[in-house]
N, C-alpha and C positions, 0 to 999 in steps of 0.2 A: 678348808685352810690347810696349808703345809707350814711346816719346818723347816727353816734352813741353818743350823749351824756350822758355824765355823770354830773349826779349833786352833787355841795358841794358846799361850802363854799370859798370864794378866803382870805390867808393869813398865815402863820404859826399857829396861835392860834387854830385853826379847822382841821389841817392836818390830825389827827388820831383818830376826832370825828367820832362816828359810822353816824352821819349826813352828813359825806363826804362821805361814800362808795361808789357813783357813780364815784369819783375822783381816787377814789383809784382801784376800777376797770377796770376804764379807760387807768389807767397808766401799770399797769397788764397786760392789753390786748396790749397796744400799745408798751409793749415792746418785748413780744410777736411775733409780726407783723413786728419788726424794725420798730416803726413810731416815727417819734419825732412829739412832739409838738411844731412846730420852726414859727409859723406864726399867728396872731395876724386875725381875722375877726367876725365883726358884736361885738363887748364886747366879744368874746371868745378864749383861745388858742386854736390851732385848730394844727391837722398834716393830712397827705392825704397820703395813702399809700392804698397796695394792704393785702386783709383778705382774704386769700384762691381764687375763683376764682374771687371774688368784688373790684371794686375800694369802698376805705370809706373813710370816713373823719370822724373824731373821734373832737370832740367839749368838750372841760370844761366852762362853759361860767363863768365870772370874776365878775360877777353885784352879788348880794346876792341872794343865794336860790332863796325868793318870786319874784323876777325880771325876771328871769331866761327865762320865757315868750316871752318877748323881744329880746333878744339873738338868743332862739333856730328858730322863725318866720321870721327873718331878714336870717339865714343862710339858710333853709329850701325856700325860696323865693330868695334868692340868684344863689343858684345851680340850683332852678328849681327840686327840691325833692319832687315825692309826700309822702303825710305823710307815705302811708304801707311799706314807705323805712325808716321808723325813730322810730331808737331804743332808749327810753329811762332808764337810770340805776340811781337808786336813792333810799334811804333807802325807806323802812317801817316800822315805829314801830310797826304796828299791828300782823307785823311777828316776832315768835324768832330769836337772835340770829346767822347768816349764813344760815336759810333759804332766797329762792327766791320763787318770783312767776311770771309767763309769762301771758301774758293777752295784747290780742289785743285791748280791749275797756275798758270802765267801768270812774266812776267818780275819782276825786284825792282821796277820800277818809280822806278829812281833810290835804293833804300831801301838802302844800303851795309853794313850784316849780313844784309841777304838776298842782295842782290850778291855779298860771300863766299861762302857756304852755298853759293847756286845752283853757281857756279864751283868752289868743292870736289867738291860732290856731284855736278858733270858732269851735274846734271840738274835742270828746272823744275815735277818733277810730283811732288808729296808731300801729306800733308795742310794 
């Protein structure tokens, strides 16, 4: 099984901040996939459906961005995931516009829910 969260913000006011786009990629993807998000675990919505030949579990966790840490450590030790199964989707501003970039390690980069993570997870190399 992998991981996939996305990071935003939880509440209507942030919905179509560009600081959601892990939320909003998430729901993209999961719908996608036919997954709902119908099940509540660790501070996160979460759904569990099948991504091509993967079982996944797709996570928005509900704490603020900077928390987020917490959440994704708690689900990731829950299933028993190791990290190289844990996708995270979360803006960068250091990128323009609808650019991505893939990157198995490296620091948050200033990015304060990867900042968390990093710091929960006592580690900078995931997917």
């Amino acid at each position: 099984m992998e991981i996939i969260v996305g990071l935003g913000n939880p509440g209507r006011i942030y919905t179509h901040n560009r600081h959601n786009v892990g939320f909003m990629c998430l729901n993209y993807f999961a719908r996608l996939h036919s997954i709902r998000f119908d099940r509540r675990q660790c501070g996160a919505k979460v759904g569990i459906g099948k991504t091509g030949s993967e079982q996944s579990l797709l996570a928005k966790p509900q704490t603020f961005m900077n928390l987020s840490g917490r959440s994704v450590a708690c689900l990731v030790n829950k299933h028993g995931i190791p990290l190289s199964n844990l996708l995270i989707i979360y803006d960068d501003m250091d990128l323009p516009s609808g650019k991505i970039r893939l990157r198995k390690s490296g620091s948050s980069g200033g990015h304060k829910g990867m900042n968390s993570i990093i710091s929960t997870l006592g580690s900078e190399t995931f997917s």
